[in-house]
Legacy VTK file of the C-alpha trace (Angstrom):
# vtk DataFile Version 3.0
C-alpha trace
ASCII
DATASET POLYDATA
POINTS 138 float
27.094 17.816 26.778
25.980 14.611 26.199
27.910 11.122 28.331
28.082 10.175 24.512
29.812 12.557 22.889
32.451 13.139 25.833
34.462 9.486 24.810
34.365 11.035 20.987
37.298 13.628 21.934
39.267 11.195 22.752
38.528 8.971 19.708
39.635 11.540 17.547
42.886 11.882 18.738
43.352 15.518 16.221
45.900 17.761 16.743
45.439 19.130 20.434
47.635 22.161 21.406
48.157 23.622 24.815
48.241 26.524 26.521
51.489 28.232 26.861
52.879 28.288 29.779
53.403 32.131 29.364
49.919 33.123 28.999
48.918 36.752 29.947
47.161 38.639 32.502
45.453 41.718 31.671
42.170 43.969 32.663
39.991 45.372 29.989
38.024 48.794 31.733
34.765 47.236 33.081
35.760 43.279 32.956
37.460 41.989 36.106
41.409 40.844 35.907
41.713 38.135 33.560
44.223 35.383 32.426
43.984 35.736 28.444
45.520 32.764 25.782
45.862 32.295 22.317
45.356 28.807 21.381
45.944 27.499 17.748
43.177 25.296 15.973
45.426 22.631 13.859
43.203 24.606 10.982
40.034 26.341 10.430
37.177 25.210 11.173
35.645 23.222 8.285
31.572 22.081 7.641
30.782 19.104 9.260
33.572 19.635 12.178
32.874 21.134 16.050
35.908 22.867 17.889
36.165 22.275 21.658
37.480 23.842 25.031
39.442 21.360 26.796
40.408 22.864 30.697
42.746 21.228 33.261
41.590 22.393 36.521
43.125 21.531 39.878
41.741 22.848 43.313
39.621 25.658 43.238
37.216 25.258 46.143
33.605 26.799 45.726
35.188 29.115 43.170
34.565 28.560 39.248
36.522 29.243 36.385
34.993 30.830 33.610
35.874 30.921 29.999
35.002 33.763 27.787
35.661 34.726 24.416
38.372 37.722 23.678
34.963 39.572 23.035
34.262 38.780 26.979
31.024 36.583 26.006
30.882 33.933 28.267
31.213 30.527 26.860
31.055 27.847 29.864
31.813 27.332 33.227
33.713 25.163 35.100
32.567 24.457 38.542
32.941 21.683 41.230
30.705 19.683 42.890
30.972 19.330 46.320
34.834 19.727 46.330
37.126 18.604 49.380
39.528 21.002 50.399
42.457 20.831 47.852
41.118 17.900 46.167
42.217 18.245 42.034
39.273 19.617 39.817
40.251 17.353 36.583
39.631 17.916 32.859
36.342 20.101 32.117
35.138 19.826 27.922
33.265 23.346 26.953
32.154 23.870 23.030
33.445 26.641 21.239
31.294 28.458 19.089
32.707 29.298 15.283
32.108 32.701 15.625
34.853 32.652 18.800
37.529 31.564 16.589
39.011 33.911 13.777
40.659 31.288 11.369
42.995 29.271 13.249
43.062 30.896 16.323
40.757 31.680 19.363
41.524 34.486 22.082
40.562 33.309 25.234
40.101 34.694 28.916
39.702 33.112 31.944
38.523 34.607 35.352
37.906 33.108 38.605
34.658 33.901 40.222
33.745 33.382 44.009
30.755 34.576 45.630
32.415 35.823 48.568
35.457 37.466 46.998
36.154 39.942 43.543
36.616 38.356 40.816
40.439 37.985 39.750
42.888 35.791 37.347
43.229 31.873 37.836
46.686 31.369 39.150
49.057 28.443 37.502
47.582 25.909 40.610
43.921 26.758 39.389
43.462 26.295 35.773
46.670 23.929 35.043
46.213 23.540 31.297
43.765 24.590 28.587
43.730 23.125 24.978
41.204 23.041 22.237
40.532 20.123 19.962
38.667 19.805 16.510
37.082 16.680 15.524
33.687 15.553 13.218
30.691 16.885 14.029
28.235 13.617 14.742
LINES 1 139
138 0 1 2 3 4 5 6 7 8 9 10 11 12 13 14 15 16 17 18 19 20 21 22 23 24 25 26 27 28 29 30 31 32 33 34 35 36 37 38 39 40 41 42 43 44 45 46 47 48 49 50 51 52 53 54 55 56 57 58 59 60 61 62 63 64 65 66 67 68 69 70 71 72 73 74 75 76 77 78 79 80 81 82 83 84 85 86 87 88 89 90 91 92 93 94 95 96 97 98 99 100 101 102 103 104 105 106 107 108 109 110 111 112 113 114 115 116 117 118 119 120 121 122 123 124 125 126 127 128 129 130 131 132 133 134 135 136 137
């Protein structure tokens, strides 16, 4: 994503809702574990507006987090650069497609990956928050 359009989310201060604290972990046949949220859009998408994946992160070492629709297509990544043991990850911005939402809500599922271990669910520590934001398309 462009620097530019990073400040923008924060400009358009539209309704932003959170993850519940509740979310669920589940394992579709052939996908690895996985922690899956619902997340309400304020309202559907509209022409002329862009939807966005907003993810709270705090240490995950040379693991990443990804994000995947409820169809399991992958939408982003979030990964660290050169991260200090137990050093907080901090707020990662991923674009959600239109197709990934149906109406006001997206499905989402969130794995992490490590190259040295099986894939598996984020725990509460890893991905702290997740929250999706709609604003004007520029």
């Amino acid at each position: 994503m462009r620097a530019a359009a990073l400040p923008l989310l924060f400009l358009f201060p539209f309704l932003v809702l959170a993850c519940p604290a509740g979310a669920l972990t589940e394992q579709i046949q052939g996908q690895p574990a996985a922690r899956v949220i619902t997340l309400d859009l304020p309202h559907p998408l509209m022409a002329g507006e862009s939807a966005w994946i907003i993810v709270r992160v705090g240490p995950i070492g040379h693991a990443q987090v990804d994000v995947s629709d409820a169809a399991g297509h992958l939408l982003g990544s979030v990964s660290l650069f050169a991260p200090h043991y137990g050093e907080e990850g901090g707020s990662h911005v991923i674009p959600l497609p239109a197709k990934a939402t149906q109406g006001k809500r997206v499905t989402l599922r969130l794995t992490i990956t490590h190259p040295s271990a099986p894939s598996r669910a984020p725990t509460d520590g890893e991905v702290r928050d997740v929250a999706v934001t709609v604003e004007p398309t520029r």
